[in-house]
Backbone and ligand atoms as CSV (ligand in chain L), in Angstrom:
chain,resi,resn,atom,element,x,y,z
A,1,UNK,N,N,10.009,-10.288,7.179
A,1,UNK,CA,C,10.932,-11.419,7.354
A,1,UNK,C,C,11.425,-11.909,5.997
A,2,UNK,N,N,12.614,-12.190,5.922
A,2,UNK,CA,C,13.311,-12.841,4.904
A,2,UNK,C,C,14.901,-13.514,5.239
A,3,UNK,N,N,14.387,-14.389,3.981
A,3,UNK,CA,C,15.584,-15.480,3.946
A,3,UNK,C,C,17.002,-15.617,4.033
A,4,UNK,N,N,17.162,-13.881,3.074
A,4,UNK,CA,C,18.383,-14.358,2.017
A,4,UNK,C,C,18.311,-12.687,1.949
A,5,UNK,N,N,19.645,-11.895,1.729
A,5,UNK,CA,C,19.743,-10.531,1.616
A,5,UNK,C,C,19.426,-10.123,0.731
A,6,UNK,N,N,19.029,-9.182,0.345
A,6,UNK,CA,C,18.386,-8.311,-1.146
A,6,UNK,C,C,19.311,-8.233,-2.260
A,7,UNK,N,N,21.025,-8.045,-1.601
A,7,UNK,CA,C,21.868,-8.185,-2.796
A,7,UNK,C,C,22.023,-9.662,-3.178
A,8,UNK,N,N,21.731,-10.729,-2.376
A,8,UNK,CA,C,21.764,-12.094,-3.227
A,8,UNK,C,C,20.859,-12.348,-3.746
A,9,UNK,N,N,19.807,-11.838,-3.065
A,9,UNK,CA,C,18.516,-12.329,-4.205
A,9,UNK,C,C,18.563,-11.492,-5.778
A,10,UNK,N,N,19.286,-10.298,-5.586
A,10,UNK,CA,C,19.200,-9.485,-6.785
A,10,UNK,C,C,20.090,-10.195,-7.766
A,11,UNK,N,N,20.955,-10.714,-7.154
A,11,UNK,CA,C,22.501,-11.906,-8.171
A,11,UNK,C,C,21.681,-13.107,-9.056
A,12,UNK,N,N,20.842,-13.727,-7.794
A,12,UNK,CA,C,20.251,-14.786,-7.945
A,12,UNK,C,C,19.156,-14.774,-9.172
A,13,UNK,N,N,18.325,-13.464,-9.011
A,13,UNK,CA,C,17.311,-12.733,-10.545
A,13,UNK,C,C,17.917,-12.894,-11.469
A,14,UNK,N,N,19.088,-12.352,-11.346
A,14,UNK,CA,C,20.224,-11.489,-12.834
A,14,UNK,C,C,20.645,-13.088,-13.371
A,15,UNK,N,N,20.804,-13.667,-12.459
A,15,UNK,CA,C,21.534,-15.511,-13.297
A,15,UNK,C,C,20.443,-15.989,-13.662
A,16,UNK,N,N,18.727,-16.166,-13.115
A,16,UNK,CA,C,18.257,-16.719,-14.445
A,16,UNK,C,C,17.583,-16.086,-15.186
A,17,UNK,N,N,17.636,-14.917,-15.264
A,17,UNK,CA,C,17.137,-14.219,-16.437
A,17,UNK,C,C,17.995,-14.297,-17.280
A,18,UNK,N,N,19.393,-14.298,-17.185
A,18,UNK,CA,C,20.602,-14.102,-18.364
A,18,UNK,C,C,20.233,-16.091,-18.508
A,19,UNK,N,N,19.676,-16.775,-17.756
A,19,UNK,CA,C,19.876,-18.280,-18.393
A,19,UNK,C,C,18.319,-18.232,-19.033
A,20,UNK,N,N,17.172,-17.857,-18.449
A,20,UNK,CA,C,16.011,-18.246,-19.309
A,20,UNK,C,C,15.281,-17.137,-19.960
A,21,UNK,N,N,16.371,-16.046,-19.464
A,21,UNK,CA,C,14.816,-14.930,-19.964
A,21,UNK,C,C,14.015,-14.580,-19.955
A,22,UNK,N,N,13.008,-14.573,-20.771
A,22,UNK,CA,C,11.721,-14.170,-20.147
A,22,UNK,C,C,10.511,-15.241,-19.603
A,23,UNK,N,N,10.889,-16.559,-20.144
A,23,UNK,CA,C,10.570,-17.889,-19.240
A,23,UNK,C,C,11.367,-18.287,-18.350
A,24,UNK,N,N,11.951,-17.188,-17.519
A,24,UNK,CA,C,12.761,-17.213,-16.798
A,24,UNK,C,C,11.751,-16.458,-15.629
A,25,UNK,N,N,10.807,-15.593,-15.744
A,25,UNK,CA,C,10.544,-14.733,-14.680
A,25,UNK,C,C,9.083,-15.490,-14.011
A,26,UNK,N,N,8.798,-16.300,-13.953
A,26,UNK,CA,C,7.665,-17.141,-13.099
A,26,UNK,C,C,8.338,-17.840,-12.386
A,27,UNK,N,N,9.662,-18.208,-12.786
A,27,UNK,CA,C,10.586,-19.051,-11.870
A,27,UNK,C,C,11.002,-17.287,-11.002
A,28,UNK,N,N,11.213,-16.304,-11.199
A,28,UNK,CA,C,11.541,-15.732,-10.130
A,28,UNK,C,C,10.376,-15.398,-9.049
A,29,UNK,N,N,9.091,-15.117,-9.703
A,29,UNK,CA,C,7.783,-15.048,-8.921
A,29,UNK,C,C,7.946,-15.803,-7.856
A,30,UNK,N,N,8.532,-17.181,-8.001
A,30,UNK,CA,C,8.290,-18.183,-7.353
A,30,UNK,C,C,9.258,-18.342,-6.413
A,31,UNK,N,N,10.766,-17.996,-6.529
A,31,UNK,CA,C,11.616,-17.025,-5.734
A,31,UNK,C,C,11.269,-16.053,-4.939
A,32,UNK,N,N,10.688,-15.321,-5.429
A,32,UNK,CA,C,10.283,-14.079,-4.224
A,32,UNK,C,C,9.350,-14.376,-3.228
A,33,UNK,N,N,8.352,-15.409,-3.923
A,33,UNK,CA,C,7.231,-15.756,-2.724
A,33,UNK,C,C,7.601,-16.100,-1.737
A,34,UNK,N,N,8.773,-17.164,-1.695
A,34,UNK,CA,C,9.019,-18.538,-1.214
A,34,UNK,C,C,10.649,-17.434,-0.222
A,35,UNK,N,N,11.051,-16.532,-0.768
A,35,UNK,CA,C,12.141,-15.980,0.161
A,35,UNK,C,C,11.534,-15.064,1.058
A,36,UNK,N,N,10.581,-14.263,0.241
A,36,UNK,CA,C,10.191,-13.084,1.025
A,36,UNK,C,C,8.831,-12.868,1.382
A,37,UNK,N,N,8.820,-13.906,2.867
A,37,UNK,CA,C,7.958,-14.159,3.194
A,37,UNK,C,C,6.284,-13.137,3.137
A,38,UNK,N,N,6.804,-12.267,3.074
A,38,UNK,CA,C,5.665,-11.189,3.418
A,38,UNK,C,C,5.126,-10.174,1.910
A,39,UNK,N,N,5.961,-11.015,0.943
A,39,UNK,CA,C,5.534,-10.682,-0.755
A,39,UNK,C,C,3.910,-12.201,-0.684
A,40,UNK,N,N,2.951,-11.749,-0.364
A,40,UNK,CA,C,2.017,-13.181,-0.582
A,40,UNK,C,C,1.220,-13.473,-1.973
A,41,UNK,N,N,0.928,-12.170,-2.518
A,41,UNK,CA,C,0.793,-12.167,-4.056
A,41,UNK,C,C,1.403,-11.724,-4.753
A,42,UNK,N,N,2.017,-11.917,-6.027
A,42,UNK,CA,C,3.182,-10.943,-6.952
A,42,UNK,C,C,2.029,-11.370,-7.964
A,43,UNK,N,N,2.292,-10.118,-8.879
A,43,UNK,CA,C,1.608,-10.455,-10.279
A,43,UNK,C,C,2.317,-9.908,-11.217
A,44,UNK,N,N,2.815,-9.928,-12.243
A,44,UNK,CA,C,2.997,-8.829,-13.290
A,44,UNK,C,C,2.063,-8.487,-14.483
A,45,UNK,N,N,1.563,-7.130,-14.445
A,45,UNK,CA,C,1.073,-6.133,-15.219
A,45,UNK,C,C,1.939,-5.908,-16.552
A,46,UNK,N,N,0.933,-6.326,-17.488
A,46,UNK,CA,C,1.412,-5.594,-18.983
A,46,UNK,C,C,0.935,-4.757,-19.474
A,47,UNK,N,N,1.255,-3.675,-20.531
A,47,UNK,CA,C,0.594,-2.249,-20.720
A,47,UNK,C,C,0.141,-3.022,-22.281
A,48,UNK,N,N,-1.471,-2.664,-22.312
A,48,UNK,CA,C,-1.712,-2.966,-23.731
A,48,UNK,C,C,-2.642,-1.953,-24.134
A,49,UNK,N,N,-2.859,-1.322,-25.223
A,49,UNK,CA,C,-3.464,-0.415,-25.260
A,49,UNK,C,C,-4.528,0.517,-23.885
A,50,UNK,N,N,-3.239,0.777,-23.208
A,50,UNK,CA,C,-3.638,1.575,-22.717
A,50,UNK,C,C,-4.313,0.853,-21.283
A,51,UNK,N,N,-4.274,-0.078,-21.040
A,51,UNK,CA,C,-4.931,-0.776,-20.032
A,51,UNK,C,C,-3.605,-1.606,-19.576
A,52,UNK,N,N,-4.103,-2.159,-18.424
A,52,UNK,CA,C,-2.893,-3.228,-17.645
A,52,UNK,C,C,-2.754,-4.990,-17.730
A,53,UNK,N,N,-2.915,-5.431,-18.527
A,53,UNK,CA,C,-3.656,-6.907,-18.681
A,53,UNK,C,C,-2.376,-7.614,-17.619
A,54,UNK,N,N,-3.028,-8.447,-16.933
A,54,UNK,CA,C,-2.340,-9.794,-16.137
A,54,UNK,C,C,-1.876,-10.480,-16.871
A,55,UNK,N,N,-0.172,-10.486,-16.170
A,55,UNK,CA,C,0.813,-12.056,-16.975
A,55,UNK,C,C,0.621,-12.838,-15.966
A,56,UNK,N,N,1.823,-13.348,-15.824
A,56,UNK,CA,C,2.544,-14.249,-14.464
A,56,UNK,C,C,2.325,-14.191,-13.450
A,57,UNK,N,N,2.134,-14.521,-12.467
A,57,UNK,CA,C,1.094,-14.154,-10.951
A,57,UNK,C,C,1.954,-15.440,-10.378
A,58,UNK,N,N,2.063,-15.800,-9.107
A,58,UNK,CA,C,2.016,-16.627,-7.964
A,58,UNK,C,C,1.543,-16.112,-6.571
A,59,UNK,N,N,0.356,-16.956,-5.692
A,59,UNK,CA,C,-0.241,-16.300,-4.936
A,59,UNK,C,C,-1.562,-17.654,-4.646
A,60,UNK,N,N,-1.738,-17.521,-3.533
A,60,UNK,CA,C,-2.733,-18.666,-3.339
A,60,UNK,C,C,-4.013,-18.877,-3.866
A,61,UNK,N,N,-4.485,-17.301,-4.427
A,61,UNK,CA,C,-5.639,-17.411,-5.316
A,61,UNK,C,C,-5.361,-16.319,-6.616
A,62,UNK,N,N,-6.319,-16.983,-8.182
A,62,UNK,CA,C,-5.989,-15.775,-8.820
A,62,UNK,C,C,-6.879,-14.309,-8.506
A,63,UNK,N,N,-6.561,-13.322,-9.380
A,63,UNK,CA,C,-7.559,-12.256,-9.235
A,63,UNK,C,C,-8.585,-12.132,-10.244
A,64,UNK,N,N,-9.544,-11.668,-10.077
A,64,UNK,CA,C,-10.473,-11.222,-11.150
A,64,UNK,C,C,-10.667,-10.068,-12.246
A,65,UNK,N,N,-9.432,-9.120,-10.620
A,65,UNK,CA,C,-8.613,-8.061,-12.008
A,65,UNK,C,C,-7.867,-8.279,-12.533
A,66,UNK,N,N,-8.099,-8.897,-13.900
A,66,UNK,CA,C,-7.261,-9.190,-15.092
A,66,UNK,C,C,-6.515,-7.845,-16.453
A,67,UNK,N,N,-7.383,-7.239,-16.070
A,67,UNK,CA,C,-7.626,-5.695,-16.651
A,67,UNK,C,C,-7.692,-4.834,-16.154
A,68,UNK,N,N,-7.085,-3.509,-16.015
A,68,UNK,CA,C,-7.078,-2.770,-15.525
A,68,UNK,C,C,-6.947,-1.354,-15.947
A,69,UNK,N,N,-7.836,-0.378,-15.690
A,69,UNK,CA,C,-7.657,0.763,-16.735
A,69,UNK,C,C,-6.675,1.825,-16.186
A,70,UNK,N,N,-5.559,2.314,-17.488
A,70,UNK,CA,C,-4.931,3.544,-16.739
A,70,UNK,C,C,-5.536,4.420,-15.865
A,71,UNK,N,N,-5.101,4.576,-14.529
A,71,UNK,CA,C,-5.631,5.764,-13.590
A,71,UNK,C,C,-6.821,5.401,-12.788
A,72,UNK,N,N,-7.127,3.467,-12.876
A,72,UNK,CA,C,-7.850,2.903,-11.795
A,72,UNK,C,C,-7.149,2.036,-10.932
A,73,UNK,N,N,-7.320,2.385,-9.530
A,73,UNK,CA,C,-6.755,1.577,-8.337
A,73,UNK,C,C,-5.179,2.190,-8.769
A,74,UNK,N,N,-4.898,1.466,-7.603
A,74,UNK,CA,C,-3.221,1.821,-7.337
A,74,UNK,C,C,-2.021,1.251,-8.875
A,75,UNK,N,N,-2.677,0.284,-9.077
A,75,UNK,CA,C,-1.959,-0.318,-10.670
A,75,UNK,C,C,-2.130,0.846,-11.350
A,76,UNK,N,N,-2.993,1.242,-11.724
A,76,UNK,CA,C,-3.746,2.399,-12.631
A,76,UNK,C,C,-3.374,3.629,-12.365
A,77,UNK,N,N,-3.248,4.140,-10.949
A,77,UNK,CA,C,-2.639,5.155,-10.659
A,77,UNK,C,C,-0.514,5.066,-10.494
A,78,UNK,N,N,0.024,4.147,-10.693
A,78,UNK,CA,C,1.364,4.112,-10.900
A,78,UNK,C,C,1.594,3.946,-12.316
A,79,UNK,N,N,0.636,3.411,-13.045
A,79,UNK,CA,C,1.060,3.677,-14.666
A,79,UNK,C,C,0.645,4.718,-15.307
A,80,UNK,N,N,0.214,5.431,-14.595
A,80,UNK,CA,C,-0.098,7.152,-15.227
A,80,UNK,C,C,0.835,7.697,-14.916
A,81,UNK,N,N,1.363,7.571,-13.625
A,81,UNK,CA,C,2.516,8.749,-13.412
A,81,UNK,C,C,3.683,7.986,-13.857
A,82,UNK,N,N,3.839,7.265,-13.565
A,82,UNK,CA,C,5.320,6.159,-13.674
A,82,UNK,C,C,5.720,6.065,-12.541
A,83,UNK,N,N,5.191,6.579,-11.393
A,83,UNK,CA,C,6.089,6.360,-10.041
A,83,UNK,C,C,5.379,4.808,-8.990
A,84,UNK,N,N,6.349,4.420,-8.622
A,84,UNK,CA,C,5.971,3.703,-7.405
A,84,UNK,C,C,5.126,3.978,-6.371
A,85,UNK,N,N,4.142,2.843,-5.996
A,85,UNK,CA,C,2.986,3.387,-5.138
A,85,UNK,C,C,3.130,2.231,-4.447
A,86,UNK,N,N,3.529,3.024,-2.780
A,86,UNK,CA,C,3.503,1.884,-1.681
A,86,UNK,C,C,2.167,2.112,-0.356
A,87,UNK,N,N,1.276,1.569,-0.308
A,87,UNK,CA,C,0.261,1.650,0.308
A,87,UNK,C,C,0.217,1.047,1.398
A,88,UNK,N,N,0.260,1.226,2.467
A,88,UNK,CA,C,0.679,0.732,3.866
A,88,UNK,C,C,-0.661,0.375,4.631
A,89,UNK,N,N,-1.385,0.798,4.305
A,89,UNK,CA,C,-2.775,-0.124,4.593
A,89,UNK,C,C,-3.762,0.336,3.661
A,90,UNK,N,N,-4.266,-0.900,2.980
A,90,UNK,CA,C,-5.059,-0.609,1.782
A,90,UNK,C,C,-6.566,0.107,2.389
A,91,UNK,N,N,-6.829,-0.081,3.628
A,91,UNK,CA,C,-7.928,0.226,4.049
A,91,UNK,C,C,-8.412,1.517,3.765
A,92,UNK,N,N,-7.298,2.263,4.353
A,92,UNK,CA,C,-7.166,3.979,3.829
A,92,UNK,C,C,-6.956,4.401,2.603
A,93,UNK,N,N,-6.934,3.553,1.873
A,93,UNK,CA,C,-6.276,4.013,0.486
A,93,UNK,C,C,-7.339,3.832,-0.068
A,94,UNK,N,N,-8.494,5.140,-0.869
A,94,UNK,CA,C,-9.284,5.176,-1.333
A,94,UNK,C,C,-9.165,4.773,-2.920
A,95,UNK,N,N,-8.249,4.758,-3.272
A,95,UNK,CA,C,-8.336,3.847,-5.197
A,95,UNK,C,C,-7.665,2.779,-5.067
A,96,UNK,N,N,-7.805,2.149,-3.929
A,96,UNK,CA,C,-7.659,0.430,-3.780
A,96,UNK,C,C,-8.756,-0.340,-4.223
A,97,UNK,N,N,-7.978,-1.199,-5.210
A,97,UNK,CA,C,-9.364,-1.972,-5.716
A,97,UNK,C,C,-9.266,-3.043,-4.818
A,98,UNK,N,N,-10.043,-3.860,-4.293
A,98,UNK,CA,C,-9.755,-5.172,-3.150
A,98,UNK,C,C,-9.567,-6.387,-4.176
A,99,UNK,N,N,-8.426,-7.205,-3.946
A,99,UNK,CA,C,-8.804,-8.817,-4.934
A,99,UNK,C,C,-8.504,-9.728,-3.947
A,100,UNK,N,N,-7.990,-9.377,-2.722
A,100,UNK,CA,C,-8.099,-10.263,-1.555
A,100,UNK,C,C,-8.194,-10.055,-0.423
A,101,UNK,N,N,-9.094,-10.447,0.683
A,101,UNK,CA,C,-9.754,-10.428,1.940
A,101,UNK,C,C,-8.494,-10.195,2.464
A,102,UNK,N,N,-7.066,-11.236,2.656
A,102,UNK,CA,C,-6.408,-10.912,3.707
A,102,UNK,C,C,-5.525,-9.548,2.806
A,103,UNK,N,N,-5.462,-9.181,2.149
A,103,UNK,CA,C,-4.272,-7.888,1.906
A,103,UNK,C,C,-4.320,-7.018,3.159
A,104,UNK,N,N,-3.291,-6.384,3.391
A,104,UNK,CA,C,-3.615,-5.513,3.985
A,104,UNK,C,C,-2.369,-4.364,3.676
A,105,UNK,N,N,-1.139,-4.492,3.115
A,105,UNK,CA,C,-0.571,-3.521,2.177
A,105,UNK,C,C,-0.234,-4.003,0.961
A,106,UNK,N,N,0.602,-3.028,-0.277
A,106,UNK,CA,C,0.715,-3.162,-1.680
A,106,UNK,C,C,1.469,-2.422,-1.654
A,107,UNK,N,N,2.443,-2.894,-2.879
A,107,UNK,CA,C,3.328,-1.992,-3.498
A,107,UNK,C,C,3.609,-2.174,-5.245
A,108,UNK,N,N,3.343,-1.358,-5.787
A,108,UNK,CA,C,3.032,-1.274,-7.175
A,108,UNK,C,C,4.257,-0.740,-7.838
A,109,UNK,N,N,5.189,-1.491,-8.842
A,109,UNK,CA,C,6.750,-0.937,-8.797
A,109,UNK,C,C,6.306,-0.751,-10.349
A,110,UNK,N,N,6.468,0.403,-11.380
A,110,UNK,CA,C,6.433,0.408,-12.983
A,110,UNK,C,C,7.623,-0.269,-13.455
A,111,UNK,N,N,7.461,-0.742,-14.811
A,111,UNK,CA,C,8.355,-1.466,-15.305
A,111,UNK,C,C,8.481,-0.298,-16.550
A,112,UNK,N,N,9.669,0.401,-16.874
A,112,UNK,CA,C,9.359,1.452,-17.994
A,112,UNK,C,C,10.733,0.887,-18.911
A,113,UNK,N,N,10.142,1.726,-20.117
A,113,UNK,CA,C,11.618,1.722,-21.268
A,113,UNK,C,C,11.976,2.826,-21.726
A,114,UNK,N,N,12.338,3.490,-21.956
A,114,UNK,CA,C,12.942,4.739,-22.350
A,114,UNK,C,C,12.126,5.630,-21.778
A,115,UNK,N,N,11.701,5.254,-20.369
A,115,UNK,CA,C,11.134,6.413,-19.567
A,115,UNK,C,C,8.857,6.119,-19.958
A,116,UNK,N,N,8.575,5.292,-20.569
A,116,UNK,CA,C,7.330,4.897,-20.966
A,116,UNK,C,C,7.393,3.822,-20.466
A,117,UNK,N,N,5.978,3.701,-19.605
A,117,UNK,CA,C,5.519,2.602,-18.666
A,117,UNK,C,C,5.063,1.350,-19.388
A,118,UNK,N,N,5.901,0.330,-19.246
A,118,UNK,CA,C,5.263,-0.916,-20.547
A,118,UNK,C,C,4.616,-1.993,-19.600
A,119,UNK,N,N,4.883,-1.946,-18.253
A,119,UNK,CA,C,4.500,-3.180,-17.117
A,119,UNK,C,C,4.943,-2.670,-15.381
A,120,UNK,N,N,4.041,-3.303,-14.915
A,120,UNK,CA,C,4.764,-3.483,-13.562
A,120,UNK,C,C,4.877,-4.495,-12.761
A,121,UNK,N,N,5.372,-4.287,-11.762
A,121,UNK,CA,C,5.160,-5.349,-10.215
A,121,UNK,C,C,4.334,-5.234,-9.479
A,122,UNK,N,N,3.174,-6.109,-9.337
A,122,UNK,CA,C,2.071,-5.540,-7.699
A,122,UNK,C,C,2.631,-6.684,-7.121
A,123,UNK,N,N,2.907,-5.697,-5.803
A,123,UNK,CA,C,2.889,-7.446,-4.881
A,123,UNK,C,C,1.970,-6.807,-3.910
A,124,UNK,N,N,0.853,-7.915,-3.130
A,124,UNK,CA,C,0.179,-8.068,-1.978
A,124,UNK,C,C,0.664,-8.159,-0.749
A,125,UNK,N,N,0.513,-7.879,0.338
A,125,UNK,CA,C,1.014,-8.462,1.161
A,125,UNK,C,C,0.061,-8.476,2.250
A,126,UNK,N,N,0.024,-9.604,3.014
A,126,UNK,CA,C,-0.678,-10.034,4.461
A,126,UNK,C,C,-0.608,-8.920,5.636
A,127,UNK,N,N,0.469,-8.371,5.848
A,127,UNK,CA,C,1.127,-7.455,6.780
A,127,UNK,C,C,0.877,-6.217,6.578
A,128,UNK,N,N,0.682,-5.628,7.637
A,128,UNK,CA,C,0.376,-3.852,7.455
A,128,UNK,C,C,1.928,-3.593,7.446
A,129,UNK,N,N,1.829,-2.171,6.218
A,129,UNK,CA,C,3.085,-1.635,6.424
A,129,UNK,C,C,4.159,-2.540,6.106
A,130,UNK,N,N,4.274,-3.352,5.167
A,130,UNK,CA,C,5.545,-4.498,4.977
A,130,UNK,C,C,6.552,-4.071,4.021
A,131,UNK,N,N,6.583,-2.883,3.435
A,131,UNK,CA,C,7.286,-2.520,2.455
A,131,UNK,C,C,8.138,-1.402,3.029
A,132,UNK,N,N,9.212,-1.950,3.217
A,132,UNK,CA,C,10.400,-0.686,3.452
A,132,UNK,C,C,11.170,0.208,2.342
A,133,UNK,N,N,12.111,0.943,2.590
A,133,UNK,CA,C,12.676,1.918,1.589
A,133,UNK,C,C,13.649,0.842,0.457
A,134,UNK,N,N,14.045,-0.482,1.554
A,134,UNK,CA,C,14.772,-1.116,0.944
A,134,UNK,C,C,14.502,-2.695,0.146
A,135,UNK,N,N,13.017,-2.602,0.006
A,135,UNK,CA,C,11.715,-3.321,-0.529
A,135,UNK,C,C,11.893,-2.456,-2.127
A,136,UNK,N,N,11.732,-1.113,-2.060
A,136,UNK,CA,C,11.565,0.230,-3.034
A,136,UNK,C,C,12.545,-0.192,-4.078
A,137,UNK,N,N,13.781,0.239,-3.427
A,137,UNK,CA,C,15.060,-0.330,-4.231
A,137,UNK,C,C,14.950,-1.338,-4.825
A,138,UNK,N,N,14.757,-2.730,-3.489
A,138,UNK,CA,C,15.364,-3.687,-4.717
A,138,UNK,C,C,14.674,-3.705,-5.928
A,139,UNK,N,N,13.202,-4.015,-5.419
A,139,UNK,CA,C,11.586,-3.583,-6.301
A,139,UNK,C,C,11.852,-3.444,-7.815
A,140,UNK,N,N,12.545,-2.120,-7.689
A,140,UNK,CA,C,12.356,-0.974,-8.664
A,140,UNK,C,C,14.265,-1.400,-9.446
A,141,UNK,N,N,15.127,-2.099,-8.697
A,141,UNK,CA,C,16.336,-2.796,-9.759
A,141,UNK,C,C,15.659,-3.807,-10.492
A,142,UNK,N,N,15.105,-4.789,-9.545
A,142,UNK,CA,C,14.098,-6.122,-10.203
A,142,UNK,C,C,13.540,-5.767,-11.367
A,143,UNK,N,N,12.852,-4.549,-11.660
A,143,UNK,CA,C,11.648,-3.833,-12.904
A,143,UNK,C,C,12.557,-3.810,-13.760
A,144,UNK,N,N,13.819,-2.674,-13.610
A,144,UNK,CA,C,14.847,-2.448,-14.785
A,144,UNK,C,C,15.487,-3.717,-15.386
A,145,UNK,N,N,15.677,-4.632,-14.593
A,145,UNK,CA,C,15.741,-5.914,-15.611
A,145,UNK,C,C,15.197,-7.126,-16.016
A,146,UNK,N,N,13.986,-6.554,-15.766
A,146,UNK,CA,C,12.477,-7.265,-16.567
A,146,UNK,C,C,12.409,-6.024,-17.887
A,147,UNK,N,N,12.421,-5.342,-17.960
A,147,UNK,CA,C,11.772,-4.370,-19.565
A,147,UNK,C,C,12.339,-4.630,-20.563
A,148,UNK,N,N,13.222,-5.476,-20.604
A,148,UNK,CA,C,14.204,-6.375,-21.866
A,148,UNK,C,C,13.122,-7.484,-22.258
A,149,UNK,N,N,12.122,-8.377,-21.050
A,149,UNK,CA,C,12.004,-9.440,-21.070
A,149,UNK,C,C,10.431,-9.199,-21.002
A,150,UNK,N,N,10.060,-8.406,-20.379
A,150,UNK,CA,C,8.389,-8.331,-20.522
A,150,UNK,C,C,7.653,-8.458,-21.886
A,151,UNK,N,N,8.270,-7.583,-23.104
A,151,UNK,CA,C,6.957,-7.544,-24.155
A,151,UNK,C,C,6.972,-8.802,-25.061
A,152,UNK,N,N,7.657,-9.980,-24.612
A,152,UNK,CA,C,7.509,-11.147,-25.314
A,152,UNK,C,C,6.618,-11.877,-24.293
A,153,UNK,N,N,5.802,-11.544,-23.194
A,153,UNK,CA,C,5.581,-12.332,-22.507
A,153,UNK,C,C,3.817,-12.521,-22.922
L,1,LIG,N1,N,-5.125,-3.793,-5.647
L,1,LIG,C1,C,-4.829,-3.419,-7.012
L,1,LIG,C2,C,-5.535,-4.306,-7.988
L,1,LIG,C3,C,-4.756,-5.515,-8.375
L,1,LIG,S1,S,-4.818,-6.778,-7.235
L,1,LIG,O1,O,-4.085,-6.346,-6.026
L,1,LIG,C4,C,-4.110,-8.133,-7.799
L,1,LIG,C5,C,-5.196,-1.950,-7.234
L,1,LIG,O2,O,-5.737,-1.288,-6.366
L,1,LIG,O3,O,-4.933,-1.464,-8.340
């Protein structure tokens, strides 16, 4: 379920990032929660030597994975390859790390720069299966114009 179509919400990103930048993107966290109903945790992942450290998050509780090593859990396994990892029920998904009781899918979008993984998107979600092809897309436009704005964060 959602609010507002994917191409306005994508307009709506692009105007305050071009107004705040990269203290611009917790105000979008807070956008996506609040439109798209079935995003219930967003976090963004930064690449720091080699590990995933936690920025910006909105979500009713924090996590305890703050860190995360390349090629552990689904974070870990999308910043090794660089590809998007959409998990439709975490139950089955054996390199799911758990950080909340109700999850029940994920989708892990890389944030790259000249093709090298510097951050990503996890979002949680309550709902089995909540991530469509057109979740993927917007997802993965959203990433390409965060990698301007991530490594000051
Ligand atoms: N579930 C993730 C860990 C991060 S939490 O969802 C915030 C994983 O398997 O990598």
């Amino acid at each position: 379920m959602f609010l507002m179509s994917y191409e306005e919400a994508e307009k709506i990103i692009h105007l305050i990032l071009q107004k705040k930048k990269e203290k611009g993107i917790q105000d979008i966290l807070t956008y996506l929660n609040g439109h798209f109903t079935y995003y219930n945790w967003i976090g963004i992942y930064i690449v720091k030597e080699n590990k995933l450290c936690l920025g910006p998050w909105i979500g009713t509780h924090p996590t305890e994975h703050t860190e995360i090593p390349f090629g552990t859990g689904v974070c870990g396994s999308a910043a090794q390859t660089g590809r998007t990892e959409v998990v439709n029920n975490v139950h089955s998904d054996k390199r799911y790390i758990a950080c909340f009781l109700t999850t029940r899918s994920e989708i892990v979008v890389p944030i790259k720069q000249n093709g090298t993984v510097i951050g990503e998107i996890d979002i949680d979600s309550d709902s089995l299966n909540a991530f469509s092809k057109k979740d993927i897309q917007f997802l993965e436009k959203i990433a390409d114009m965060f990698q301007t704005y991530i490594c000051n964060l």
